[in-house]
C-alpha positions in Angstrom: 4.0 6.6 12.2 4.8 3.5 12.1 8.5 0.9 12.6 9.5 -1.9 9.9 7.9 -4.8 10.5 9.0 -7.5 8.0 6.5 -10.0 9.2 3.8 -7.4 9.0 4.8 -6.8 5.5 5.0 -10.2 4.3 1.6 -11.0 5.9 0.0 -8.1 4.2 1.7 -8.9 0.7 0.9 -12.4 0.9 -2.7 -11.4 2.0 -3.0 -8.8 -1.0 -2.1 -12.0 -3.6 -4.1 -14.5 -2.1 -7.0 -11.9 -1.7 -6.2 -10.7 -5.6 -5.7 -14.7 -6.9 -8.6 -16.2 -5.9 -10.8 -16.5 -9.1 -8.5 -14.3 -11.0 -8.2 -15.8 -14.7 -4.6 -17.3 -15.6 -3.6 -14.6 -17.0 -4.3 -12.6 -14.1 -2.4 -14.7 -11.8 0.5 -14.7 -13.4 0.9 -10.5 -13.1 -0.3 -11.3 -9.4 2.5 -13.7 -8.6 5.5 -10.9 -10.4 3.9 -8.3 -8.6 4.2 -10.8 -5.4 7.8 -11.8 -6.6 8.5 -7.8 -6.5 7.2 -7.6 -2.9 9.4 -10.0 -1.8 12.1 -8.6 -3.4 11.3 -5.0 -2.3 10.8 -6.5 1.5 14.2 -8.1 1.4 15.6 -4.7 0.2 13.8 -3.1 3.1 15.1 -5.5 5.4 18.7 -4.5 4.5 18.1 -1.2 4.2 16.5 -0.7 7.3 19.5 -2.7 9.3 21.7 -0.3 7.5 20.2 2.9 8.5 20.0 1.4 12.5 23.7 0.4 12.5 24.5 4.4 11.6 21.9 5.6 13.8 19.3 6.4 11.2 15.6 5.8 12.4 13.4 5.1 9.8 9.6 5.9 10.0 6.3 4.3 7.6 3.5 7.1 7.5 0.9 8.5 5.0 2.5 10.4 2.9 4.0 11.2 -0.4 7.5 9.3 -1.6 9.9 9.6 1.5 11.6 12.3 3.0 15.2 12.4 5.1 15.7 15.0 7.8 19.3 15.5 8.8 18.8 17.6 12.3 16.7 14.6 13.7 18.5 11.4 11.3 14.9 10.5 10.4 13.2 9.0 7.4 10.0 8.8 6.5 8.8 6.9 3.8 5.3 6.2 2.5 2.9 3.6 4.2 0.8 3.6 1.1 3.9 2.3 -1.8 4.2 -1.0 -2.2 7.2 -2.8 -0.9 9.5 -2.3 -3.7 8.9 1.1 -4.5 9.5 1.8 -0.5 12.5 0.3 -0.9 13.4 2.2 -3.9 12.8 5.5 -2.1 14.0 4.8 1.3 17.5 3.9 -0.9 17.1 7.8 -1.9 16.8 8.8 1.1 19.6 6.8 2.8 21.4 8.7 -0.3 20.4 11.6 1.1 22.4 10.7 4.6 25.6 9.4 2.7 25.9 12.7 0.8 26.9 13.7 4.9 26.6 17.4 5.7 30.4 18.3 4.7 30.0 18.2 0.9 28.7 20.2 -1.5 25.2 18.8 -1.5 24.2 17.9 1.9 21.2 20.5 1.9 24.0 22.6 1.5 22.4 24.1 -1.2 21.9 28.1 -0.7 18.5 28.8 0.9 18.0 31.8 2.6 14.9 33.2 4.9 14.0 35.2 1.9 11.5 33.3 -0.4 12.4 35.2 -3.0 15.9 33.2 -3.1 14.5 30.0 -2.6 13.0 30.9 -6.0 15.8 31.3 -8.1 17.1 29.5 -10.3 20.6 29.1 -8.6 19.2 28.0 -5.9 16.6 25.4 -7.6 19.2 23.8 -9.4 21.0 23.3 -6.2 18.6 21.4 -5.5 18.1 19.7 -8.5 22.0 18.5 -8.1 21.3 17.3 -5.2 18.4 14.7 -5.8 20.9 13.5 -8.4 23.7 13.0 -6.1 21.5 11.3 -3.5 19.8 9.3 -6.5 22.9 8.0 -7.5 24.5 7.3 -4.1 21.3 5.5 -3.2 21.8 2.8 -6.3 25.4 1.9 -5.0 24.3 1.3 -1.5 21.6 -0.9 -2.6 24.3 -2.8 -5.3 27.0 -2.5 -1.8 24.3 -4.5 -0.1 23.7 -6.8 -2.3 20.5 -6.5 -3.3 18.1 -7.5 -6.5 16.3 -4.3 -7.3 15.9 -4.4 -10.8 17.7 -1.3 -12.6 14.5 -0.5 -15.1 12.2 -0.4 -11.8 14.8 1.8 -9.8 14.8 3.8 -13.3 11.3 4.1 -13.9 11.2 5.1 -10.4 14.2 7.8 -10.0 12.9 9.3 -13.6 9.4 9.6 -12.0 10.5 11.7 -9.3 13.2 13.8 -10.8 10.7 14.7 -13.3 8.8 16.6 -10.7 11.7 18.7 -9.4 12.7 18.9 -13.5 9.0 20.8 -13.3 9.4 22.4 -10.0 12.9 23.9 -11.5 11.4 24.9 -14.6 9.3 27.4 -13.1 11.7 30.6 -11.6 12.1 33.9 -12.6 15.7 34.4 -12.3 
């Protein structure tokens, strides 16, 4: 695992363009300086986001792995090392929803879940879950428009649809 590193992540952006540009047809370099502008957008989102989770004792984490993923016990995130900049921003927003939903409401991983797996199968207990994605979803968007921040709205969309469409799927598939 690895700590945010803004200068690490604008050296490795700014190598991926330049490494991308050279000899790239016009047409080419134009999509390689948006996707550029959307790294520096998504690193300057990071930045904030990051400073936000340390000021409430939150330690965020870069590994390989899938999206991101909050764990309340230990006030850890991990996000993926292998997104791009503004998509890690995007998620790590989620997950910082995740902490804001706080373990005294309704969500919170508050959702039934039981030792049984035969529970954690149901559809009760699935769409529990499902309410809860959407809850941290939506907190994470007003945190990152309480900072501030230029994440575009279709991209944090296109984004939030993406994975809730997985857990739509994962839902979709219970007995009870």
């Amino acid at each position: 695992m690895a700590a945010f590193d803004p200068g690490a992540w604008w050296e490795r952006s700014w190598a991926r363009f330049t490494e991308r540009s050279s000899g790239a047809s016009p047409a080419a370099g134009v999509k390689l300086q948006a996707q550029w502008a959307e790294d520096v957008v998504g690193i300057y989102a990071l930045s904030q986001l990051v400073n936000w989770c340390c000021q409430r004792g939150v330690t965020v984490d870069f590994a390989h792995r899938n999206n991101g993923v909050y764990d309340s016990s230990t006030k850890t995130i991990v996000i993926s090392n292998r997104a791009l900049p503004l998509r890690q921003a995007i998620y790590l927003a989620h997950e910082c929803g995740h902490h804001l939903v706080g373990p005294n409401e309704k969500f919170s991983h508050g959702y039934e879940r039981s030792n049984d797996p035969q529970f954690n199968r149901t559809f009760r207990h699935k769409m529990a879950c499902l309410e809860e994605e959407i809850e941290a979803w939506n907190r994470g968007r007003k945190l990152l428009e309480r900072l501030g921040t230029t994440v575009p709205s279709e991209k944090f969309d296109s984004v939030r649809l993406e994975c809730l469409r997985s857990y739509v799927k994962w839902a979709g598939k219970v007995g009870k």
